[in-house]
N, C-alpha and C positions, 0 to 999 in steps of 0.2 A: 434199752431192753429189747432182745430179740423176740419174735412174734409169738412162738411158742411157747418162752417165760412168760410174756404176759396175760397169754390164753387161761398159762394155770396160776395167775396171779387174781384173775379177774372171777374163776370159778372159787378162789377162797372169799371172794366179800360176802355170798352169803353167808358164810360162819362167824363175821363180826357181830358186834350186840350193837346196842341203839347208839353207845357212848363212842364204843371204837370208829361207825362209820362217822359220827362227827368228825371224831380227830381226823380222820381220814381224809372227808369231804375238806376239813380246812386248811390240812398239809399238801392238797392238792390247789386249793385255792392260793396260799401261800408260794407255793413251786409257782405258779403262772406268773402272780405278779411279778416272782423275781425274774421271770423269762425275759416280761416287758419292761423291767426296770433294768439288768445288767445282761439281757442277749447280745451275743458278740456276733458278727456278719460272718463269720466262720461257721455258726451254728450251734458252739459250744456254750454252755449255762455256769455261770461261777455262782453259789449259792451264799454266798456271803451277805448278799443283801436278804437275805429270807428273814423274816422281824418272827419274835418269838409271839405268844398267845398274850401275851402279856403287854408288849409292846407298843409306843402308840402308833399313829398313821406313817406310814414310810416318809420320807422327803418325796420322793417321786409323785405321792399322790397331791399335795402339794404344788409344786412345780407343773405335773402335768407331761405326758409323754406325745407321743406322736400316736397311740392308739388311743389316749386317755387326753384330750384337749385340757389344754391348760384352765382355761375358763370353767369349763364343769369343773376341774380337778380341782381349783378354790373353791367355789361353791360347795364343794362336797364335805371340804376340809370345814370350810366355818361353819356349816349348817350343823356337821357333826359336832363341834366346839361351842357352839354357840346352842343346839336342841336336843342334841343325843339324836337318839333312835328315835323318827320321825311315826312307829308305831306304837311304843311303849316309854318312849324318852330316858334312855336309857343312856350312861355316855358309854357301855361296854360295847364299844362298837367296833371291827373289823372289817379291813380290807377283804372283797370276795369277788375278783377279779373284773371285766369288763364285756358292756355288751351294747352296740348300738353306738359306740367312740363315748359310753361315759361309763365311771366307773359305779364300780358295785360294790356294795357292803353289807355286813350281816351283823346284826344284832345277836350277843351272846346270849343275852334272857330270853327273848321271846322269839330266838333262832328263826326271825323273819328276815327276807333280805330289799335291801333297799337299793335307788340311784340317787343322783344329787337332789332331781327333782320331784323326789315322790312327796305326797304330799302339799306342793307348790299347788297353785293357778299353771305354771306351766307346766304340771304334767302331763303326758299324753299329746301336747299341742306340735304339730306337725313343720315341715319347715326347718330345721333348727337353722339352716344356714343362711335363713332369711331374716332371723332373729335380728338381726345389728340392723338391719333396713328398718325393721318397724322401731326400735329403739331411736335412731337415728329419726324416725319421723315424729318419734316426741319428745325430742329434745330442740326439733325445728317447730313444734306446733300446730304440725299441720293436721288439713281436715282429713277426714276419714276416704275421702275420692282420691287428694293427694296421695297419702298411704296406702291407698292400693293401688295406686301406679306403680309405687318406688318398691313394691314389695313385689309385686306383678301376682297380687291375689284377687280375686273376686270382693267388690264392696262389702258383702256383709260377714266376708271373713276376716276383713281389715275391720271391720269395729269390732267383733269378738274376739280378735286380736289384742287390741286395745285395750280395753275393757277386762282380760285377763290378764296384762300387763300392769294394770292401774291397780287392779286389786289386793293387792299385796304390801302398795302401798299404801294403801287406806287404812292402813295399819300402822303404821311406822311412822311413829309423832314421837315426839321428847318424851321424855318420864317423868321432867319438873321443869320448869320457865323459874328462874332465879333472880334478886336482884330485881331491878328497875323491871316491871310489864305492864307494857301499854295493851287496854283491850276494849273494846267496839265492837257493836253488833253494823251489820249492814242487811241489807238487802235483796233478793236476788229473783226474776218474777217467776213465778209458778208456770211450769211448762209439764206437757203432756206427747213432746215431740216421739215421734214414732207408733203412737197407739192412731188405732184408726176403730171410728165410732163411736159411741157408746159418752161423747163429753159430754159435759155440761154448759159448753157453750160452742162458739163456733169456732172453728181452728183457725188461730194465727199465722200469718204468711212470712215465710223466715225471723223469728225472733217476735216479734210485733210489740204494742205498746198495752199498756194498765186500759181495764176499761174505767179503771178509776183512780182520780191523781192522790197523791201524796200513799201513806199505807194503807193497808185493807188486806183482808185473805187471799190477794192474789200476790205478795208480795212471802217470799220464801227468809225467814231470819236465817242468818250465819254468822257467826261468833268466830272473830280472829283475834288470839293476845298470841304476843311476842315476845321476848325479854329483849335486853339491848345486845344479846348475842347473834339477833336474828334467828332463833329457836321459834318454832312457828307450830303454834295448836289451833286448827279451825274444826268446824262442827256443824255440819245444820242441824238446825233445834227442831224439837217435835212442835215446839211453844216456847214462844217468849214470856218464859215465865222464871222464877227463883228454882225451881227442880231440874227446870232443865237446864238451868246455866250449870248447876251445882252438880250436876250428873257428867257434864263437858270440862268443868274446868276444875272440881272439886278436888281431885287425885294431883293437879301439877299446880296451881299457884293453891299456896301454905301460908303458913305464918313463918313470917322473915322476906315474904318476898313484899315490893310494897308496887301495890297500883293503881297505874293511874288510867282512870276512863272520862267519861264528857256527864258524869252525873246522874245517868239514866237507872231508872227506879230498879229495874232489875239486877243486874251488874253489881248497883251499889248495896243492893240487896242481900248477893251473893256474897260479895264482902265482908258485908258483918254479920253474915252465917259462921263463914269459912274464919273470921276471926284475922282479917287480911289489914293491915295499912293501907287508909285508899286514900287517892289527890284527886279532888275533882277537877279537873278544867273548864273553862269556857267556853263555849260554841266559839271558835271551831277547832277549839283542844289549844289555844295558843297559852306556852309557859308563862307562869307568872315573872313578876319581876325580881323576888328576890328566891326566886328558884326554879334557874332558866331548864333546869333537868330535868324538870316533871313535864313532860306533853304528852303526847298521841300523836304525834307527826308523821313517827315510823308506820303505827298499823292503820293510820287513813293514808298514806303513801302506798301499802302492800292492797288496799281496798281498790285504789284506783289503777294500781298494775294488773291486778286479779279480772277485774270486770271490762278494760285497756285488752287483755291478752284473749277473754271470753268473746269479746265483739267479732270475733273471724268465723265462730263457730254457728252465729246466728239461731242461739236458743237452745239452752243445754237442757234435755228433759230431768223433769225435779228427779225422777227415781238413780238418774244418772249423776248427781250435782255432787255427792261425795268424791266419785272419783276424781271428776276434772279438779274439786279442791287438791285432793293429794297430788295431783298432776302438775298442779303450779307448786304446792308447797316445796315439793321435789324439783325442782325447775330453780329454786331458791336456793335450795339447802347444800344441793351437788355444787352450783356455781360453775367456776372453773375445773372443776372433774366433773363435768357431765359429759362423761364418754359413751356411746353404747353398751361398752360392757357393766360401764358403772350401772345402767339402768337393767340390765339384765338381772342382774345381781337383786337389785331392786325387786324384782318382779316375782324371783325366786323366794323371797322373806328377808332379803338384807342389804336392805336400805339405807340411806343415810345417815339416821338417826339409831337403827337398830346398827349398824357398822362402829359408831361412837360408841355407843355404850357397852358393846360386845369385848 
C-alpha cells in the first residue's frame, strides 16, 4: 500500500465501532502471523495460510518458527489444549501474533491477551536462554552454588530459580494409583535452614542429628504410595493422623485398588474409611508365602533413594520439603526423557503426570 493510501486508511479507523475495530485488530493479527508462517525471502506474502476466526491454532504455532521458538510454541499449544484461557479458561482462543520470540494469543470472551507463560511460575523470570542450564542442573541434582556456576547467576537467584522451577511441579501427581499400592509413612527431621534467629533452639550445622532418638516433633511425616506403575503420590502431613492421611490419599487410592502398608494404625485407619483392600505385612514389609505380590519393597526402595539423593543437600528447610519431594518424584517419572526441555515444560504446568493424562 502506498504512503498516502494508507495515511487516508488510518484517518478512517476512527469511524469503526467497537466490533469492527476488533475484526480489524484480528485481521491484522491474522495478516502477521501469516508473514511469519509463509514470508518468502523475496518479500512477497501468499495468504493462504491465514486460518479463519473459527479455525484452530495454525501448524506453525505448533511447530514453532524461527521468531516463535519451537519450545514456547508447544508450550503455548498444550497449555491452550490442555487450560484454555489462562484468565477466564476459556478454549476460544486465538493466535495474536508475537513478542519477546514467544508467541501471543487472545482470548475471544474476555478479549484478554496472553503468552505461553502467563500465569506459570515462570512468568516474568529473566534469562530464558539460561533456562536449559538451570533445568539441566536439576536433572543432575546439584546444589544451589553448583547451579549458579553453570548458570552464571548470583546464588540467591539460583535458588529462586529453583524453587520457581519446582513449583509447578508440586502439582503435578497422578489423579488415581490403580491396582497393587504399596504405602509408608517415613520420616524426614524438622529443619529451619535459612531463617536466621528467633529458633527455638540452637542452629544445627549442615543437616545435624535429633536431639532425640527414635520419633518425637522434630521428626517431619511424609507419606509415599505408589502403584506397581511407578505412579508416585507423596505429601507432607500436617499430623500423622487419619484426616490427614485421608486429605493426601483420599481422592487417588479407591475402592478396587487393594493396599498394601506395614500395619501402622493410621494408614490402616485410612483404609477402612476409604473402604480400601488392605494386606498388612510384616516389619520389614517382607511377602508372605503364599502371596509373594503383596509387599512394600518398591515404596521402602523410593524411601531410601529419596533421603540417598537428599544427603548432598545437607538439610532441606521443612517450609521447602514439598518441593524437593516433587523434585525427586519427577526425577522418577521423566526417567529416560528427562531432557531440559522436558523440565521446562514441567515448570510451566506440564509435567509428567499432567503430560499422560492431557
Amino acid at each position: 500500500m502506498r504512503e498516502a493510501a494508507f495515511g487516508k486508511w488510518l484517518l478512517k479507523i476512527s469511524r469503526l465501532d467497537a466490533g469492527q475495530r476488533s475484526e480489524a485488530l484480528r485481521a491484522l493479527a491474522l495478516a502477521e502471523a501469516a508473514v511469519a508462517i509463509e514470508g518468502r525471502s523475496d518479500g512477497e506474502v501468499t495468504c493462504s495460510g491465514v486460518a479463519s476466526l473459527d479455525s484452530p491454532l495454525p501448524p506453525a504455532l505448533a511447530e514453532g518458527t524461527a521468531a516463535e521458538p519451537s519450545l514456547f510454541a508447544k508450550i503455548g499449544r498444550d497449555r491452550v489444549e490442555s487450560f484454555g484461557c489462562p484468565h477466564c479458561s476459556s478454549a476460544e482462543v486465538r493466535p495474536w501474533g508475537s513478542a519477546g520470540g514467544k508467541p501471543r494469543y487472545r482470548c475471544v470472551e474476555c478479549r484478554k491477551t496472553f503468552n505461553p507463560l502467563t500465569g506459570t511460575p515462570l512468568s516474568g523470570l529473566h534469562y530464558p536462554e539460561r533456562w536449559r542450564d538451570q533445568a539441566q542442573a536439576l536433572i543432575a541434582g546439584e546444589t544451589v552454588s553448583k547451579a549458579a556456576k553453570r548458570c552464571d547467576v548470583a546464588y540467591t537467584t539460583a535458588f529462586r530459580w529453583r524453587h520457581r522451577f519446582l513449583a509447578a511441579l508440586n502439582l503435578d501427581k497422578p489423579q488415581r494409583l490403580s491396582g497393587i499400592v504399596e504405602a509408608d509413612e517415613t520420616f524426614i527431621l524438622e529443619s529451619f535452614k535459612g531463617k536466621r534467629g528467633k529458633l527455638k533452639r540452637p542452629a544445627r550445622k549442615r543437616g545435624g542429628k535429633a536431639s532425640k532418638r527414635g520419633l518425637s516433633s522434630e521428626q517431619i511425616p511424609v507419606i509415599i504410595a505408589r502403584d506397581r506403575r511407578g505412579a508416585t503420590i507423596d505429601a507432607v502431613l500436617a499430623r500423622l493422623d487419619i484426616a490427614s492421611m485421608t486429605a493426601t490419599l483420599g481422592h487417588a487410592i479407591t475402592t478396587g485398588a487393594e493396599l498394601c502398608c506395614d500395619g501402622g494404625k493410621v494408614i490402616c485407619g485410612f483404609a477402612r474409611r476409604a473402604r480400601v483392600k488392605t494386606h498388612v505385612l510384616d516389619a520389614p514389609g517382607n511377602p508372605k508365602p503364599g502371596a509373594p505380590q503383596f509387599h512394600i519393597n518398591n515404596v521402602n526402595a523410593y524411601h531410601s533413594r529419596l533421603k540417598e539423593w537428599m544427603r548432598r543437600f545437607h538439610g532441606v528447610a521443612t517450609d521447602n520439603l514439598p518441593n524437593y519431594l516433587s523434585w525427586r518424584r519427577t526425577i522418577e517419572a521423566l526417567k529416560t526423557a528427562s531432557t531440559p526441555d522436558a523440565w521446562i515444560m514441567g515448570a510451566a504446568g506440564l509435567g509428567p503426570y499432567q503430560q499422560a493424562s492431557g
